[in-house]
C-alpha positions in Angstrom: -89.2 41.4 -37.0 -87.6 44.5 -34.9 -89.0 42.1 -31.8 -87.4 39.3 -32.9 -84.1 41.4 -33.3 -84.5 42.6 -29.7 -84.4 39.9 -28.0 -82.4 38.1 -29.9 -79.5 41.4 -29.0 -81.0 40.8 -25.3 -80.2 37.3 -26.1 -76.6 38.3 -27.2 -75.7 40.3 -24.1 -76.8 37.5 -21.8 -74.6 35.0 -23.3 -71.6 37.7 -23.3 -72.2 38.2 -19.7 -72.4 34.3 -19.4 -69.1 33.9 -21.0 -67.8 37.0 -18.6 -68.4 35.3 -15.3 -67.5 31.5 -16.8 -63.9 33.1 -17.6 -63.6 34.3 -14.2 -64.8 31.2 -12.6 -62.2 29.1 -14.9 -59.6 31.7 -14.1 -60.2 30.9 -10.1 -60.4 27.5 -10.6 -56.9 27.3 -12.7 -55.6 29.2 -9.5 -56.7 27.1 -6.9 -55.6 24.4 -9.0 -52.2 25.1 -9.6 -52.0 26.0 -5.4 -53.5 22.4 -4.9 -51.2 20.7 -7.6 -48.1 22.1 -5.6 -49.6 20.5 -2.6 -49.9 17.2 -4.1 -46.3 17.3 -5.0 -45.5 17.8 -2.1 -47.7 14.6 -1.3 -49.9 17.0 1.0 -53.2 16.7 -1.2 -54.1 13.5 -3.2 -55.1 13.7 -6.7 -58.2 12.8 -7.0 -58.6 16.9 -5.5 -56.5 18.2 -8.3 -58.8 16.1 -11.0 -61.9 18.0 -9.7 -60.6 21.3 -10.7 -58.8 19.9 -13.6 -62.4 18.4 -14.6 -64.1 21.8 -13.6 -61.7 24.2 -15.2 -62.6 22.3 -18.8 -66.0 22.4 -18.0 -65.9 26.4 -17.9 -64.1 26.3 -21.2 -66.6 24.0 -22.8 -69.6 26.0 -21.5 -67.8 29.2 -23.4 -67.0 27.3 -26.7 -71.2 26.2 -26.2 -71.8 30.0 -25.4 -69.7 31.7 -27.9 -71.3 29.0 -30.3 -74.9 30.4 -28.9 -73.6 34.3 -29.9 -72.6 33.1 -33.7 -76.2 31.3 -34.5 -78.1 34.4 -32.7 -75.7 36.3 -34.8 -76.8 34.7 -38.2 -80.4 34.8 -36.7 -80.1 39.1 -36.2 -78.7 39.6 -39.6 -81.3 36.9 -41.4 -84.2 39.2 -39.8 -82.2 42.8 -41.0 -82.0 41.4 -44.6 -85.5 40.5 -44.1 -86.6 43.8 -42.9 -84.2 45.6 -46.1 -86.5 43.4 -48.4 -89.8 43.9 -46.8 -88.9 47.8 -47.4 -87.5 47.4 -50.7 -90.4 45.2 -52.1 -92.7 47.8 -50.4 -91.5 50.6 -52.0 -91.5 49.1 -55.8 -95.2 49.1 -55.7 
């Protein structure tokens, strides 16, 4: 069970680190599209550019709703195999 726990904390800080560089990505992307959305004002850039960052800056925030999703369920999974391990001890020690 202490293996399971591992990885799933190995797990954890994966997705964390995941959700780290997503947020920077989206944070780029929200940049260059608020540059590019001037530019189409100013009928410089057409929109169909603008909707590709629009449509890329909600994919980043989707795939860290997923991952954050990912953290709570390995979470649930850590703590299930710690009150498993408190019970293993406890039945052990009744004996």
């Amino acid at each position: 069970m202490e293996r399971n726990i591992s990885a799933l904390e190995f797990r954890r800080i994966g997705r964390n680190a995941q959700i780290d560089a997503t947020k920077t990505q989206v944070d780029l992307l929200k940049n260059e599209c608020k540059a590019k959305y001037s530019l189409f004002k100013k009928g410089l850039m057409a929109r169909s550019e603008v909707s590709v960052l629009e449509r890329a800056v909600a994919d980043g925030i989707g795939t860290m709703a997923r991952l954050d999703a990912e953290i709570m369920e390995v979470n649930a999974q850590i703590e299930k195999f710690q009150k498993e391990m408190i019970q293993t001890k406890e039945a052990g020690g009744a004996r």
